[in-house]
SETIDREN-792388 format. One line per field, with one value per residue (C-alpha): x, y, z. Coordinates in steps of 0.02 Angstrom, whole numbers, padded with zeros to 5 digits. Example, Ala and Ser with C-alpha at 12.3 -4.5 7.8 and 13.67 -1.06 7.14 Angstrom:
! SETIDREN-792388
east: (00615  00684)
north: (-00225  -00053)
up: (00390  00357)
***
This chain:
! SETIDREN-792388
east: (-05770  -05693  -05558  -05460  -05332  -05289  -05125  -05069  -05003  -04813  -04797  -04912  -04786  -04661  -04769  -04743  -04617  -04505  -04585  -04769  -04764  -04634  -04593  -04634  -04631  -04556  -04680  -04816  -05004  -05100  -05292  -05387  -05531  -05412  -05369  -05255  -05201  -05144  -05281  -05274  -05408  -05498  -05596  -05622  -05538  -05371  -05288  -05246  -05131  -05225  -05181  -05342  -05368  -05547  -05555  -05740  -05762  -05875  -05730  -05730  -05550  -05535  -05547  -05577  -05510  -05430  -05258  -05127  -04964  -04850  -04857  -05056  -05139  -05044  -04886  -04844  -04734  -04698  -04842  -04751  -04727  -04912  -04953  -04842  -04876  -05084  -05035  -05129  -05171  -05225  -05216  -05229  -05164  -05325  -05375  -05290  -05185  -05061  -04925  -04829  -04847  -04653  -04698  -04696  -04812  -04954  -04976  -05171  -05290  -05423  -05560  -05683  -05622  -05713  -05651  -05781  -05908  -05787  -05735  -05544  -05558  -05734  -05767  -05887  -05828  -05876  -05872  -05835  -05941  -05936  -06098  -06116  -06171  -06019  -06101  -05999  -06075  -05998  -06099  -06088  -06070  -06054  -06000  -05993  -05996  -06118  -06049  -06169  -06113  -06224  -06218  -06375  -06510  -06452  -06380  -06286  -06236  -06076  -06064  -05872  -05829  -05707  -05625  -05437  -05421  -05350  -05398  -05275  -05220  -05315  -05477  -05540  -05690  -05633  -05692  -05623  -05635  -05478  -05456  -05324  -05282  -05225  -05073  -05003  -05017  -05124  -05049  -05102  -05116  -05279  -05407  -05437  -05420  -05540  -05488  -05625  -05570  -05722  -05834  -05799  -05709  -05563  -05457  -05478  -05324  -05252  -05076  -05037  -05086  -05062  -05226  -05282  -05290  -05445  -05505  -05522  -05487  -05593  -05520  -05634  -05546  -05552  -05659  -05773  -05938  -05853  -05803  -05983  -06089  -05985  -05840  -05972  -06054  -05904  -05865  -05740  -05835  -05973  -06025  -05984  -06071  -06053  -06150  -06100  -06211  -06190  -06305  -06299  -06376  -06557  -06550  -06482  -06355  -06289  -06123  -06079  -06139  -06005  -05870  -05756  -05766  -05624  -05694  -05593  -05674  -05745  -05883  -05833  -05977  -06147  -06248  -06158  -06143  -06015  -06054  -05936  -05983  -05832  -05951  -06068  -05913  -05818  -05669  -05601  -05412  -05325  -05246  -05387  -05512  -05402  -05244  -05189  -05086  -05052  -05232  -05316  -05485  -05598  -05752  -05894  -05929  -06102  -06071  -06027  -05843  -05700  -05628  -05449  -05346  -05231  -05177  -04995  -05079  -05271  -05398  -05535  -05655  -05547  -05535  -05705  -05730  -05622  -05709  -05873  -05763  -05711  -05910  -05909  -06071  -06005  -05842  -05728  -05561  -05444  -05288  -05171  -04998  -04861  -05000  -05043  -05016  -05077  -05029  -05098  -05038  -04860  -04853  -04828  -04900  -04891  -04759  -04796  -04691  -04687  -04757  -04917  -05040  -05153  -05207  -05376  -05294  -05376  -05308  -05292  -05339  -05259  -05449  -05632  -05709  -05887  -06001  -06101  -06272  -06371  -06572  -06563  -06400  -06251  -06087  -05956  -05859  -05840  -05803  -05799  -05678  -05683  -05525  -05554  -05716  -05806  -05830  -05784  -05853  -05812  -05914  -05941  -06063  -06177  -06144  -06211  -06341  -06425  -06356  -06264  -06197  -05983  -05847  -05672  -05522  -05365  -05271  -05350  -05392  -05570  -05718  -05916  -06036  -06230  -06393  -06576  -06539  -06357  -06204  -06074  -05887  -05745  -05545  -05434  -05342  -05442  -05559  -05699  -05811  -05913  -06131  -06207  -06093  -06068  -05908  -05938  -05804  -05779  -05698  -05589  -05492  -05568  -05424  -05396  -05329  -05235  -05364  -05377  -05543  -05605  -05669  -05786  -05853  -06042  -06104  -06064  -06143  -06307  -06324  -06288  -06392  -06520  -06521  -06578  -06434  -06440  -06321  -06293  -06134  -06139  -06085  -06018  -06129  -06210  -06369  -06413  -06581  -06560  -06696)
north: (-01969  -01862  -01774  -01875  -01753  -01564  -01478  -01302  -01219  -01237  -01422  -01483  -01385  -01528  -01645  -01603  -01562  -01439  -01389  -01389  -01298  -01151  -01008  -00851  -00689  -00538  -00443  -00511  -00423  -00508  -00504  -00599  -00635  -00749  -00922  -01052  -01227  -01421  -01542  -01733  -01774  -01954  -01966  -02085  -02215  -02145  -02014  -01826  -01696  -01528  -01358  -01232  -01051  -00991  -00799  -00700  -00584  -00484  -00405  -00208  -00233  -00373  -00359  -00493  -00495  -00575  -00514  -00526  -00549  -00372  -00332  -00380  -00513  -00649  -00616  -00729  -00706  -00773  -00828  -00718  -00551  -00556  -00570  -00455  -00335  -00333  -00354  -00513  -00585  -00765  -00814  -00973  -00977  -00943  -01013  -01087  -01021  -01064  -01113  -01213  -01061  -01041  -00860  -00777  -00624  -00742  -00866  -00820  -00864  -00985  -00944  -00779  -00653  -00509  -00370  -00247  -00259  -00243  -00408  -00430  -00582  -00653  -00876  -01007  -01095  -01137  -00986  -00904  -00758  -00637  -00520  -00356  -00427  -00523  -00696  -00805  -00924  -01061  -01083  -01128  -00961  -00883  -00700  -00601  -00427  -00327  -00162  -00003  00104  00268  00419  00548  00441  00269  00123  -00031  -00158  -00273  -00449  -00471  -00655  -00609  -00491  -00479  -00634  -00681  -00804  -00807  -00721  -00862  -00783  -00651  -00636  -00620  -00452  -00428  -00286  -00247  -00144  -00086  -00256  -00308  -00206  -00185  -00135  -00198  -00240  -00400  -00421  -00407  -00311  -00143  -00051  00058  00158  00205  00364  00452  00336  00434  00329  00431  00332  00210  00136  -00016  00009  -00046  00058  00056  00015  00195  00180  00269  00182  00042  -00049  -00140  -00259  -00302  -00442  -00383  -00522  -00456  -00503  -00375  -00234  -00245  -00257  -00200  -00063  00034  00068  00142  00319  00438  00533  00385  00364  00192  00102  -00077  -00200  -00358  -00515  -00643  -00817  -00929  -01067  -00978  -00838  -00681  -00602  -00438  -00478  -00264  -00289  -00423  -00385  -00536  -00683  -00827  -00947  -01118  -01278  -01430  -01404  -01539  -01503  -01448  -01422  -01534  -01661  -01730  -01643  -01699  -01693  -01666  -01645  -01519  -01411  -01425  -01560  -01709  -01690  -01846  -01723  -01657  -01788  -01952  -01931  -01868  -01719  -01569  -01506  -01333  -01292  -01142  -01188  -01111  -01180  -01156  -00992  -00917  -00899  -00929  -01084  -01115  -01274  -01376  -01561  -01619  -01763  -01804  -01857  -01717  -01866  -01869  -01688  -01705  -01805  -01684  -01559  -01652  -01689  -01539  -01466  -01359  -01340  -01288  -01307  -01279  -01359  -01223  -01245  -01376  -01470  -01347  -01211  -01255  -01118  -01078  -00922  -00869  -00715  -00709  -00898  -00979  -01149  -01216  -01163  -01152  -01242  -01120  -00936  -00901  -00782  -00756  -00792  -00769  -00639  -00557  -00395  -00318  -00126  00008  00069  -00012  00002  00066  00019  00147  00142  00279  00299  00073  00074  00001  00090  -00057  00075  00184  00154  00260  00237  00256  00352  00392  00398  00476  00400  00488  00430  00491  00661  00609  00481  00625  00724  00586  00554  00732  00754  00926  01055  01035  01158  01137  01257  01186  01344  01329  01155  01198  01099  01181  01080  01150  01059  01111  01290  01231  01278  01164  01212  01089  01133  00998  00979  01080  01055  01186  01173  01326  01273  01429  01547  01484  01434  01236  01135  00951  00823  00778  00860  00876  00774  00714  00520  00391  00373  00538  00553  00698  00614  00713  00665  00576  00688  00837  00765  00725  00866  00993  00879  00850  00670  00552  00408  00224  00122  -00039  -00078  -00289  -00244  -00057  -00026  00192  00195  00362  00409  00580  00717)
up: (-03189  -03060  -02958  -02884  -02798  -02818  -02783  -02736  -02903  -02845  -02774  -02929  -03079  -03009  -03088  -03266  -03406  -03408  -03599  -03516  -03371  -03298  -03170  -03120  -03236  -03198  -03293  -03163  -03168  -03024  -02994  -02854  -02995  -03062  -02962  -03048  -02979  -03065  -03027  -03058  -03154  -03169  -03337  -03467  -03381  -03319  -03252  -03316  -03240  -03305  -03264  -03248  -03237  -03171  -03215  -03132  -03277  -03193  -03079  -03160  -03158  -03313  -03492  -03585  -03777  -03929  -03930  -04112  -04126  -04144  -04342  -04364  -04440  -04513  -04398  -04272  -04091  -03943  -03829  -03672  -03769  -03819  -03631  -03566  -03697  -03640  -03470  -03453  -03288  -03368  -03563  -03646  -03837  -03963  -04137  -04260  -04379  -04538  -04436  -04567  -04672  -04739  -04771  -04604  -04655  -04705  -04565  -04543  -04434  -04435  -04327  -04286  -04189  -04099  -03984  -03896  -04049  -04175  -04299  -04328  -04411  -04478  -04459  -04457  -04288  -04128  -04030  -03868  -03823  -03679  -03697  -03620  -03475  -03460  -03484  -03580  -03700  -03820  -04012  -04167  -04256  -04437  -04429  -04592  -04649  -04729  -04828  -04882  -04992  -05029  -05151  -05155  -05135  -05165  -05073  -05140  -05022  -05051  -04953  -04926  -04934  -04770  -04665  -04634  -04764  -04934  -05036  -05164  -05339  -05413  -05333  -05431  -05398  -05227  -05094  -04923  -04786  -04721  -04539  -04439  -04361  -04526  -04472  -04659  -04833  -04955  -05100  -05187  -05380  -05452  -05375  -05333  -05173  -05112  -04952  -04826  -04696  -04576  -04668  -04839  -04999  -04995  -05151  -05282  -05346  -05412  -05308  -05142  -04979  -04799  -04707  -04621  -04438  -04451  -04579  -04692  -04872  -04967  -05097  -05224  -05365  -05532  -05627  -05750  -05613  -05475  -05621  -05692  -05521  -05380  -05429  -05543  -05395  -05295  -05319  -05200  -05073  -05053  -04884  -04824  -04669  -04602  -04498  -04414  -04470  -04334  -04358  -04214  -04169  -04141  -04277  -04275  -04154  -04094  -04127  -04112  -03912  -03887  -03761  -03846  -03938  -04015  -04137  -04141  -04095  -04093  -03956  -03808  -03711  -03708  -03549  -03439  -03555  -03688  -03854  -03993  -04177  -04308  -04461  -04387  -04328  -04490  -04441  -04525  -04476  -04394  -04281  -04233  -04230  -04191  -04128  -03934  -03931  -03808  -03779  -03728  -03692  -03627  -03521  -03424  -03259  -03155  -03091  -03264  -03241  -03402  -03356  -03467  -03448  -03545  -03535  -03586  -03707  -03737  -03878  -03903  -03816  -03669  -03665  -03670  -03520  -03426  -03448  -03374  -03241  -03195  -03185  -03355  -03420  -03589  -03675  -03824  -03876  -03944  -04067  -03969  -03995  -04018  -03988  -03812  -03685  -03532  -03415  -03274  -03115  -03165  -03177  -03369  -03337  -03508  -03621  -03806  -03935  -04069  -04087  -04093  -04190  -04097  -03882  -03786  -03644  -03499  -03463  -03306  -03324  -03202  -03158  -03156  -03346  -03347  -03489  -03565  -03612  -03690  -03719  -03710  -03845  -03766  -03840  -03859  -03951  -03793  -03622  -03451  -03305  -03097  -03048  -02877  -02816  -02986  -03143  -03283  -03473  -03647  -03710  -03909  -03868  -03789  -03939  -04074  -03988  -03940  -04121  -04034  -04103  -04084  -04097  -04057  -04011  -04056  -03997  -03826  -03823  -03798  -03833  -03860  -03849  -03878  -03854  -03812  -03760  -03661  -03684  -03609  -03629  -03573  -03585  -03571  -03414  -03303  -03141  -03191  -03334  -03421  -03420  -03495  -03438  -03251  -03204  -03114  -03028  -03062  -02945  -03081  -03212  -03373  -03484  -03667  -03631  -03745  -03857  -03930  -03827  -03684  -03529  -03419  -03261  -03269  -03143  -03255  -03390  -03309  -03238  -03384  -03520  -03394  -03401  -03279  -03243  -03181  -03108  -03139  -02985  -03033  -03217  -03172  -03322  -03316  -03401  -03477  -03536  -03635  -03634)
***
């Protein structure tokens, strides 16, 4: 197997459809991270035209995420307004999904999906990962939820059979967490709702509600087995804490460090090497397993870039060989046929047939992302930024874990913060800060951004908390290590 010939992006579209490859976007994001061409490929005996996207997700500048269509879970749109709405520099469509499902609000997908610790959808599949040290990874994974509920001095814990799921009215003994990717109300027949807000059970009700975006639903099925064992042991104003349970192919994993991850599958290859086996990775579909089709895959080649590419018509063997061919060491087919979709710098080199629920996207962000880490815990939930020359991270991180005393000022928009004997005050939107009583200027303003969050610069931090701080510049990761 091998290469036979490789084209420049623009000469090589002229090879192809007009239905698998296209033009230029006027919505273009660029990045230099990302490189994209149409290579002639000799494997398995003939010849392929495949189009491939290498993306280095180590550039500061990249994010890396499952992405939905508008309207949540279970919606589906077009494979260009999901890109242009993340402002994608390179996305290939995701998992698969129920898209012969004549109801339009239930066309669910199939596969696991994680974005920066947190589970929108929960699988058994084959699975892309991208850890905090942005090494990507492809295993056979089963991710599941664990629920705690406590109440004085007790704990019960509740096993959900999914997240963002249904199984049907027929399933009563049924229990699902719903979050806000869900993107609608829950009101199926039969079970009981129990709405989660600040980690509190706010409401118990049988009637439909609107999934908090702060918040959480769980749906627990009202056969006699969940009224009996499970709903006696919910009560309003429980506290409610969850964990990720991720088993891969060597035990446990930390699925709340992972930066992204798509399940979908079959595995095509494992170190180097063709790695096909339909029963072990849940298949037995013709279309999957027999016949040749439209075809996309994600890869990882020897210097741990993502490696995306789709082929107008393959079998998953071919596909496959490809993939050897072009020098993955490890690779995953994704949902194909109508599905397959590949994009890549303002360039849409593989049109989809039909809309699409879900797409693996990498996002190109308007300043470096810094990963946090604090006393050896790395916060997926929060993330710092470089505008200009200082970087600037979140405050309530610090304040969980000092355990500080916090006091806010609406009126002034005025935040105290108190720990070991300081007193650090920050007002949004301006360039000093207040560290027990002296007046300290910051390079940057102080500022409240998007996400409802204040940003302070690191240095400020440091400094007031005395901390001591390490940087990590490969991974733009800070490393704080608390007093």
């Amino acid at each position: 197997m091998f290469i036979r010939s490789s084209f420049k992006l623009g000469a090589a579209l002229l090879l192809s459809t007009a239905l698998w490859t296209g033009g230029t976007s006027a919505f273009a994001a660029y990045s230099p991270s990302v490189t994209a061409s149409t290579k002639l490929v000799y494997a398995a005996g003939k010849n392929f035209t495949v189009n491939v996207v290498t993306v280095d997700l180590t550039d500061p500048t990249l994010e890396l995420a499952p992405a939905l269509a508008d309207g949540g879970i279970g919606h589906d749109a077009s494979f260009s307004s999901i890109v242009e709405r993340e402002n994608a520099v390179a996305a290939i469509n995701g998992t698969f999904f129920n898209a012969y499902e004549s109801n339009p609000y239930i066309r669910f997908p199939n596969g696991s999906l994680v974005k920066s610790g947190e589970a929108i959808h929960s699988g058994e599949n084959q699975t892309l990962i991208l850890d905090k040290n942005k090494v990507p990874d492809i295993q056979f994974v089963d991710l599941d939820i664990s629920v705690k509920v406590s109440e004085g001095g007790g704990t019960y814990t509740i096993s959900p059979w999914g997240i963002n799921k249904y199984y049907g009215d027929a399933s009563t003994d049924q229990i699902v967490w719903y979050t806000p990717q869900f993107g609608s109300w829950i009101g199926y027949p039969g079970g009981t709702k129990v709405v989660i807000q600040d980690g509190l059970v706010t409401k118990i009700t049988q009637d439909s509600v609107p999934v908090p975006d702060d918040g959480y639903v769980l749906f627990v099925g009202n056969s006699a087995n969940n009224k009996s064992n499970v709903l006696t042991k919910v009560d309003l104003g429980d506290r409610v804490t969850t964990s990720l349970l991720a088993k891969g192919e060597n035990g446990s994993m930390d699925a709340k460090s992972w930066l992204a991850a798509i399940g979908v599958g079959p595995k095509l290859v494992s170190g180097g090497a063709v790695d096909i086996n339909y029963s072990r990775d849940g298949f037995s579909d013709p279309k999957v397993t027999s016949s040749s089709a439209a075809r996309s895959f994600v890869g990882i080649d020897a210097s741990d870039r993502l490696v995306m590419g789709t082929v107008p018509s393959a079998t998953l063997p071919q596909l496959a060989a490809i993939a050897v061919a072009l020098g993955l060491k490890e690779a995953m087919n994704m949902d194909g046929g109508s599905s397959s979709a590949l994009y890549a710098n303002g360039t849409t080199m593989t049109y989809a047939g039909r809309e699409l629920s879900n797409a693996l996207v990498v996002r190109k962000l308007d300043k470096p992302l810094v990963q946090i880490e604090i006393n050896g815990s790395y916060m997926t939930d929060y993330k710092g930024y470089i505008v200009g020359e200082t970087t600037v991270v979140p405050i309530r991180p610090f304040i969980d874990a000092m355990n500080a005393g916090f006091a806010w000022n609406a009126a002034t928009r005025t935040a105290t913060i108190t720990s070991g004997g300081v007193t650090l005050q920050l007002q949004d939107g301006k360039s000093t800060a207040t560290v027990n009583g002296k007046t300290v200027a910051v390079p940057v303003p102080l500022q409240i951004m998007s996400d409802s969050r204040m940003y302070v610069p690191l240095r400020l931090v440091a400094e007031s908390l005395k901390s001591k701080v390490t940087w990590d510049s490969k991974l733009y990761r800070a490393s704080i290590q608390l007093p």
